[in-house]
N, C-alpha and C positions, 0 to 999 in steps of 0.2 A: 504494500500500500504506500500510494504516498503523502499522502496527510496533505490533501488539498482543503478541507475544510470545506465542501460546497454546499454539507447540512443537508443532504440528500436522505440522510440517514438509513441507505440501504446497507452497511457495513458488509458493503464488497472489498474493503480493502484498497481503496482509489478513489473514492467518493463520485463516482461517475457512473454508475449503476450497468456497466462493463459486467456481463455473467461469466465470461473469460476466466477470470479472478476472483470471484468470489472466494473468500475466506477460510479456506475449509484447512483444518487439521492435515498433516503430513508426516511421511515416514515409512519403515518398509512393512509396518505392521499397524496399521495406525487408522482408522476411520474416522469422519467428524463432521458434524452439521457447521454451516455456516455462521459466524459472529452476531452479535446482535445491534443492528443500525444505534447510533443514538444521538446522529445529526451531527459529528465532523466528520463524518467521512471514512474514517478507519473503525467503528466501530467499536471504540472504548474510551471517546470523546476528548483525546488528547493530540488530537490531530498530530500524530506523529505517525502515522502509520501502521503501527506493530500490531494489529489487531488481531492476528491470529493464534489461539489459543495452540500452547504445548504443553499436551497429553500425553506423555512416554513415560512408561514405568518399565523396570527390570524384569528380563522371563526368570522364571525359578526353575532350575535344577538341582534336583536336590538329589536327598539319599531316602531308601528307609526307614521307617523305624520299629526295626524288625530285632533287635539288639532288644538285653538285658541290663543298663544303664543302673539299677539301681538291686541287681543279683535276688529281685523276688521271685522268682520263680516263671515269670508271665512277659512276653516281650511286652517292649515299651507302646504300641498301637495299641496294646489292648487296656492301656492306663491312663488315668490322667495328666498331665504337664507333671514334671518336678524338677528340680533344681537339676540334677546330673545327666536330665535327657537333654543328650548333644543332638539330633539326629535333625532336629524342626531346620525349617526354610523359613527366610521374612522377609514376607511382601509388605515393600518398603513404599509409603507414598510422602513422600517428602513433602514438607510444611508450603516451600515453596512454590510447588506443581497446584498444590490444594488452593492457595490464597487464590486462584483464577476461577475457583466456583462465586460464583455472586451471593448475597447476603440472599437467605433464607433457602437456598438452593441446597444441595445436598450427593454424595458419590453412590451410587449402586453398583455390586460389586456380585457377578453371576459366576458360580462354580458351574464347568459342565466336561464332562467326558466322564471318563473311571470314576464317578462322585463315588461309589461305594470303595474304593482305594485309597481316596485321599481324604484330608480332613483336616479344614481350617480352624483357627482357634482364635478367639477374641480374648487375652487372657486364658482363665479357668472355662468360659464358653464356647459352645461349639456353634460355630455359626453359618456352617455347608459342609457340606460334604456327609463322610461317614456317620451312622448316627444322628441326624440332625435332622431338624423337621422340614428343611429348605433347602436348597440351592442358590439364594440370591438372596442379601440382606446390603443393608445400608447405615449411611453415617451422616451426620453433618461438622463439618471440619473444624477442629476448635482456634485453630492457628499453632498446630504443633504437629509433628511427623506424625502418623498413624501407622501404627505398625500388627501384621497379624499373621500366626503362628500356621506355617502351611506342615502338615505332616502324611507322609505317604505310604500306605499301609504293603505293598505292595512291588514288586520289582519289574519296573520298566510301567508303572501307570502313567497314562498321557492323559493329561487334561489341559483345561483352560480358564481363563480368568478374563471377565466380560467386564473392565472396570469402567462406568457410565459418568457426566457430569448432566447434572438436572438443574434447570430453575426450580424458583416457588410455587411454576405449576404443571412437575413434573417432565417439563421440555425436555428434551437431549441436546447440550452444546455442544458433547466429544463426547469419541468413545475410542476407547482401544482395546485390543485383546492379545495378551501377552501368554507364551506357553507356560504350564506347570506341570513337570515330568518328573517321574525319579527316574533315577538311572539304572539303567540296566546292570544288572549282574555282569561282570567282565570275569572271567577267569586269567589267572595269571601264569606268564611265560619263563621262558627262561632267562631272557634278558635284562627283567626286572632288578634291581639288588635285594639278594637276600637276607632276611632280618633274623630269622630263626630258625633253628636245625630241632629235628627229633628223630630219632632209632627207639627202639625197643629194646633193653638189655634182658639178656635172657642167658639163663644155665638149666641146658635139658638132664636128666636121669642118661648117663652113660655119662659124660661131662662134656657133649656137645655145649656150646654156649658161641658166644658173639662179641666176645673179651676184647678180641683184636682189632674188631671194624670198630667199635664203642670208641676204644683209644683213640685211633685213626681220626675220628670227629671230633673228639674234645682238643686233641693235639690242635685238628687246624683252625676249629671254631669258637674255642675257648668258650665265652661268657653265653656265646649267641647258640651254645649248644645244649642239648636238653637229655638225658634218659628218662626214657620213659621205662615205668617198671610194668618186667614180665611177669613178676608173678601179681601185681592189681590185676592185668591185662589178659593173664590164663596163659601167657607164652604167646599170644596172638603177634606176631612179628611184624604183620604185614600194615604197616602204618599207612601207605601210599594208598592203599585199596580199600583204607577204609572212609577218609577224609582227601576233599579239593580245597583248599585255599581260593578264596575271590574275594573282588571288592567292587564299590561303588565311591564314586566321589559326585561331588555337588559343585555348582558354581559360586560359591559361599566359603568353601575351605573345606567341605565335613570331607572325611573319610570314614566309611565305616568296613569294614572287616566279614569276609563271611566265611563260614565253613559248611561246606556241601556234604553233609553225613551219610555215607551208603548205608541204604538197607542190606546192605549185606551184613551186620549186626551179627558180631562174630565177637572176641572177646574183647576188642576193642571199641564196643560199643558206646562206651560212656567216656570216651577218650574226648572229644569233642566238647561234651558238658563241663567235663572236668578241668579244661585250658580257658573256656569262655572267659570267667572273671569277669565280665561287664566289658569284656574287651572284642567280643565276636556277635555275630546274628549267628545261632547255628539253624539249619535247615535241612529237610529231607525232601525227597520226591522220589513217590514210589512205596512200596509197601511189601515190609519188613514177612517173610515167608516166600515171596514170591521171587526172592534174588537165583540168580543165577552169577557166574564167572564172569561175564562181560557186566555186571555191575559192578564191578569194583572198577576201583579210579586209577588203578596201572592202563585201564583202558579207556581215560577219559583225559588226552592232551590236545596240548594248545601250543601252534608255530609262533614264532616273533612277528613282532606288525610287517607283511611286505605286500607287493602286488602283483595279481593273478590275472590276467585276461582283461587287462585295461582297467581294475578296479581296486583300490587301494582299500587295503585292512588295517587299520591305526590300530586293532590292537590284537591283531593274527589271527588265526582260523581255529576253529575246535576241531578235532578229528577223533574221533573213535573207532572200535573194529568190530564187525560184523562179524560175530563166530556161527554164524549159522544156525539150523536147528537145533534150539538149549539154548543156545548163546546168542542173546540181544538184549541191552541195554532197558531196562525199564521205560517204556512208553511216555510213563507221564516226564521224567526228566528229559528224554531224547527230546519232546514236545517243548517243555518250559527252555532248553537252551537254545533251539532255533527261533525260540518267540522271540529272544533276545535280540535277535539279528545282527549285532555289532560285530558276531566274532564267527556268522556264516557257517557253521559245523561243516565236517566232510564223513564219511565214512569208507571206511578200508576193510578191505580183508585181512580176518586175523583167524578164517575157517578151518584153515591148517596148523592153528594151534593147539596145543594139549590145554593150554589156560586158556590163551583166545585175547593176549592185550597187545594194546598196541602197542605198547616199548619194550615189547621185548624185540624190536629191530632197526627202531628208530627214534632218535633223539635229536632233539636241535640244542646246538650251544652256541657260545656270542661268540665272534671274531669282528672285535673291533676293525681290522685292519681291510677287512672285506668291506665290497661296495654293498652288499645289505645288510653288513653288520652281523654276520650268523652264518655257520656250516651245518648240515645236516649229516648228522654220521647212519648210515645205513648198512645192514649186515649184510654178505655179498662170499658166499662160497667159493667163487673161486680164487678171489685173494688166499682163499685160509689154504687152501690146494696149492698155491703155488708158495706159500708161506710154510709152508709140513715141510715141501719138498726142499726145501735148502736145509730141513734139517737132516745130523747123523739118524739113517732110519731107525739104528738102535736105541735111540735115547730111550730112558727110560723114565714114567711119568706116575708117580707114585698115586698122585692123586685121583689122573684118571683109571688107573690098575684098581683101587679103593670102591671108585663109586661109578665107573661106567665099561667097565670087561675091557679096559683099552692098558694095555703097557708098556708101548712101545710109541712110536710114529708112525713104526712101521704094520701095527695094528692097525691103526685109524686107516691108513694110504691101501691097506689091501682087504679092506673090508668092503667087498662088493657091494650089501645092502647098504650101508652106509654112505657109500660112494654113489651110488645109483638115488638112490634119499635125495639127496643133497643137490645132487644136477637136476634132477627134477625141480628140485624146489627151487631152482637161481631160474629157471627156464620159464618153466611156469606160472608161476608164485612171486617169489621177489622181484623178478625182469618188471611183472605188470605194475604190480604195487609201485613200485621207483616209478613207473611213467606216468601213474596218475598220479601221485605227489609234486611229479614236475610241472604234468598238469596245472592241478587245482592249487599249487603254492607260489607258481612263476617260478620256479627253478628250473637253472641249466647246469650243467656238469658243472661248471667251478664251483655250485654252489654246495656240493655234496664231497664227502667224506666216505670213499669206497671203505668197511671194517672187515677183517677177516674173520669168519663166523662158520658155524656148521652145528647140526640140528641133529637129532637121534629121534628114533621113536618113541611114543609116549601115548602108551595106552592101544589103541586102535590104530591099525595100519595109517588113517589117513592123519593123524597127529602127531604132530612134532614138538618140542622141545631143545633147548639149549645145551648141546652137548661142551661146546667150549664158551664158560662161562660170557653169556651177551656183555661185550663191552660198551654197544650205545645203550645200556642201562643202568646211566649214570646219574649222578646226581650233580647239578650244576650251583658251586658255591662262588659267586659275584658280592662279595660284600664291599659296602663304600670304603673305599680307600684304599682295599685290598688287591692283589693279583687275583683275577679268575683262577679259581682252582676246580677241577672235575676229580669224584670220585669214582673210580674204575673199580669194575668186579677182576682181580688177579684172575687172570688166565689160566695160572700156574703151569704151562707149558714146557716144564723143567725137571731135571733131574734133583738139585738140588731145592726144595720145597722155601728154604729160607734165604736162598737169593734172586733178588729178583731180578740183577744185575744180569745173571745167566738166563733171561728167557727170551726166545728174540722176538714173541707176542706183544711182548712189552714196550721192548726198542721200535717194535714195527709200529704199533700205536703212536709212540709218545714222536715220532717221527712223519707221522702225516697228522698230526694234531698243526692247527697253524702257527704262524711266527709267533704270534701274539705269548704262546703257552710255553715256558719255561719249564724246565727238565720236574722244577722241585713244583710246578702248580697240577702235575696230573699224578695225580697219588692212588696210587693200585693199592685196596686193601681187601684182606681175606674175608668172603664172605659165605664161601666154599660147604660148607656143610649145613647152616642155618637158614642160609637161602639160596643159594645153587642146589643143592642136591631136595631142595623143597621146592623146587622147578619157577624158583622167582631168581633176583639178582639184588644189586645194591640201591636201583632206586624204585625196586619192589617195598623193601625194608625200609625206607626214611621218607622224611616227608621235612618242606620248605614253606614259610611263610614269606612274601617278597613285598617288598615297595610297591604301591600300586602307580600306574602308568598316570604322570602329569597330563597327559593327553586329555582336551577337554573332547568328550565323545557326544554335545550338543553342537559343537562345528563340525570336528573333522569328520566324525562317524554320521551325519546327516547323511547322507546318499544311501546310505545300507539300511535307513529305519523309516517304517513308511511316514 
C-alpha cells in the first residue's frame, strides 16, 4: 500500500479501490480475508500503508509422549501434565502477532487430523484433541504470549492447527494453518555415535561362559559399557534379538529414546523395563506366543542415510529377511515400520537360513574416507576358497576339530558337500541378495566389502548356518572422540588358538577393512562357544544405544511422507 490517504476507505492497501491488491494475508502457508477500510486508504488509518495483517505462527514437530517421565508405572499420555514431563510441544502465539486482533475481537484455534493422537493442553485443561469435548476453542488476547501444551499420543500422528482472527462479530480477518506432527519413529544406524554398550555375562554348567568377549568390551568401552546379568536374565544371551534402539526428535530440542521390545519374550524379557529409568518409551508390536525367529531384531537392520534410484534416505533404509514359511516378521510391526515411511523398509532373503536374520551376512560400517561415508561388508565364499587355499592344507584347527568335524584345511577344501553347499549358495543365494542391495541401497562395487565366509548345514538340507565364524556380524563402536573401532567374531582359523597374530582370517580382514581403520581399532574377540556354536555371532550377543540423527526429518525426509 501506499498510504495515499484518499479516504476511500476500501482498505485495498493503495486507497484507490485497485482489486489487484487488495490486502490479503501472505506466505507459503498462510490464508487471509482482506483489511478492514477505515478511510486513509491502507486500512488501519495511518496512512502509511502497512495495512496488511501478519499471521504466521511456528508448525510443531514434536515427539511423543509415550515415555515414563515420572517411573509410575503408566506412560506419560495416559496422565496428567507434571513437572518432569519433557515430551509437550508449545504452540507459541506471540504477544506481538496477537496485539493485531482488534478490541473485542478474539483467536479461534481448530485441532483436526489424528485428534484422537494428539492432545492440547491449556495449563491442567484439555482443550482439543484427545479426551476433550471439542476440536476448536478460543481466546481473547490479554497483551501477553499465549502459550498451549501440544502433546502426541502416538508415533508419526499428522494433524493441524486452524488458528483464526475474529472481530466482535465473529468476522474472519486471517487465518493460517500450520502443521502439528510427531515424529516418526527412526531406527538407528551404524553411523550414529554410540552412547552405550550391553553383553550378557554368562557362566554355563560345564564352564562354558563369555569371560573373554565381556573383557574385550569393558577394555574398549570402559564407563559406556554395561553387563548385563545372566543369571537375572536365565542365560538368555541374545541381547540384539530381543531389543531395537530408536528415536524421535522434535523441532523444539526434545529427544526422546525408544526401545522396540520383541515379542519374542525369552529371558530377557524384562530387560527393556528394567534400563527405562524414565529414560526410554518402551514399546511392542505384535503378540507375545505368536513369535517366531524372524522376530527377533538380528533381523531387523537399518543402512546409513544414502540414495537409491534418484531418491534420497536422510536416515537409510530398514531391511529385514524373509525366512519363508515359519519365518516372517510379525504383521502388525512389518505394518507400523513402513507406516513410518522415512526409513522405506526393504526385504531380503534370509530363506536359507537355519535362524533366518539378516546379519548374519551383512553389515554396514562408516568409512569416513569414502564418498558415502560407509562400506558394506558382505559374506562371499569364494574369497574364503581362495583364502583356505594359500593355506599349509595340514594346518591344524583345534576349534573347528571341537565343534564342526573339520581338522585340518584340508578337511574343509575336500569336503565335497560342503564344497558343493557353499557354491550353490554364492550362485544362487548370495550373487542375488548383493544385487538387490545394490539395487535398492545405490550401491556399486566400491561400495562393498567382499568377507570370506562359508556356511554348513543346519538342521534340514535347505539350511545353513555359519561354519566360519560370520565376520560382518559385528558390532560397530563410533564413540565421540574416539577411533571407530569394530568388534569381530575371531575366526580362529589357526593352529595356535591364543595367537591371533598367526591367522591369516584375521590379516585378511583387518586388510581390506579401509584406510580409515587402524590395526589396534578392529578387535577380534572370542565369542566361539556362547555364540558361534549357539549358531549366533558377536553382534547377535550385544546391543548399542546411538546418538540420534541431527537431521530434521520435517525438511529433508518431506518427499518420503505423504
Amino acid at each position: 500500500g501506499d498510504g495515499d490517504g484518499d479516504g476511500d476507505g476500501d482498505g485495498d492497501g493503495d486507497g484507490d479501490g485497485d482489486p489487484s491488491t487488495t490486502g490479503l494475508t501472505t506466505g507459503p502457508i498462510t490464508t487471509g480475508s482482506p483489511t478492514t477500510g477505515d478511510g486513509d486508504g491502507d486500512g488501519d488509518g495511518d496512512g502509511d500503508g502497512d495495512g496488511d495483517i501478519v499471521w504466521d505462527f511456528t508448525a510443531i514437530y514434536g515427539v511423543t509422549n509415550r515415555d515414563d517421565d515420572d517411573e509410575g508405572g503408566t506412560y506419560d499420555f495416559l496422565e496428567f501434565p507434571f513437572a518432569g514431563d519433557d515430551d509437550f510441544s508449545a504452540l507459541l502465539l506471540d504477544a506481538t502477532t496477537l496485539a493485531q486482533v482488534p478490541s473485542g475481537g478474539s483467536v479461534e484455534i481448530t485441532l483436526a487430523g489424528a485428534v484422537d493422537d494428539i492432545r492440547v493442553w491449556d495449563g491442567q485443561n484439555i482443550v482439543a484433541g484427545a479426551n476433550s469435548m471439542s476440536n476448536t476453542w478460543s481466546f481473547s488476547p490479554s497483551g501477553a504470549d499465549q502459550v498451549f501444551d501440544i502433546e502426541f499420543g502416538e508415533y508419526f500422528a499428522q494433524g493441524t492447527l486452524t488458528i483464526r482472527m475474529l472481530d466482535d462479530t465473529d468476522t474472519e480477518l486471517a487465518s493460517t494453518t500450520i502443521p502439528a506432527e510427531a515424529s516418526p519413529l527412526v531406527l538407528n544406524h551404524h553411523l550414529q555415535p554410540a552412547e552405550a554398550f550391553w553383553v550378557v555375562a554368562v557362566t554355563f554348567n560345564g564352564g562354558s561362559n563369555n569371560n573373554s568377549m565381556v573383557a574385550d568390551f569393558q577394555n574398549e568401552f570402559g564407563a559406556e559399557y554395561t553387563s548385563a546379568s545372566g543369571f537375572t536374565y536365565g542365560g538368555d544371551v541374545w541381547i540384539q534379538d530381543e531389543v531395537e534402539f530408536a528415536t524421535q526428535i522434535g523441532n523444539q530440542g526434545q529427544r526422546q529414546d525408544v526401545i522396540i521390545d520383541s515379542i519374542r519374550d525369552r529371558g530377557l524379557d524384562d530387560f527393556a523395563e528394567d534400563i527405562q529409568g524414565g529414560l526410554y518409551a518402551v514399546d511392542t508390536w505384535g503378540s507375545a506366543g505368536t513369535e517366531n525367529s524372524c522376530d527377533s531384531f538380528g533381523n531387523l537392520e537399518i543402512t546409513p542415510p544414502l540414495t537409491a534410484n534418484g531418491v534420497d534416505y536422510p536416515f537409510g533404509r530398514i531391511y529385514w529377511g524373509n525366512g519363508g514359511s515359519g519365518c516372517q516378521m510379525t504383521p502388525t510391526l512389518r505394518n507400523f515400520l513402513i507406516a513410518q515411511q522415512v526409513q522405506a523398509p526393504v526385504e531380503v532373503d534370509t530363506s536359507w537360513l537355519c535362524v533366518g536374520h539378516a546379519d548374519e551376512f551383512a553389515s554396514f560400517i562408516p568409512d569416513p574416507n569414502s564418498p558415502k561415508g560407509f562400506k558394506l561388508l558382505f559374506a562371499d565364499v569364494d574369497e574364503a576358497w581362495a583364502l583356505l587355499q594359500t593355506m599349509p592344507g595340514n594346518t591344524f584347527l583345534p576349534r573347528y576339530d571341537n565343534t564342526h568335524n573339520h581338522d585340518t584345511v584340508n578337511s574343509i577344501l575336500t569336503d565335497g558337500e560342503l564344497v558343493s553347499r557353499n557354491n550353490n549358495l554364492q550362485a544362487n543365494t548370495l550373487d542375488p541378495i548383493l544385487v538387490q542391495m545394490k539395487a535398492d541401497f545405490g550401491l556399486d562395487d566400491s561400495d562393498i566389502i567382499l568377507i570370506p565366509s562359508l556356511f554348513e548345514r543346519c538342521g534340514g538340507n535347505s539350511y545353513n548356518v555359519a561354519l566360519i565364524p560370520g565376520m560382518p556380524n559385528l558390532i560397530v563402536g563410533n564413540e565421540p572422540g574416539e577411533p571407530i573401532k569394530l568388534m569381530v567374531p575371531d575366526p580362529f582359523m589357526r593352529s595356535n588358538t591364543n595367537d591371533q597374530s598367526s591367522d591369516p582370517f584375521i590379516a585378511d580382514f583387518r586388510n581390506r577393512m579401509p584406510a580409515s581403520y587402524g590395526t589396534d581399532d578392529v578387535i577380534f574377540t572370542d565369542d566361539w562357544y556362547v555364540y558361534h556354536a549357539g549358531l549366533g555371532e558377536v553382534h547377535c550377543g550385544t546391543n548399542v544405544r546411538r546418538t540420534p540423527s541431527t537431521t530434521t526429518w520435517w525438511d529433508t525426509a518431506d518427499h518420503l511422507t505423504n
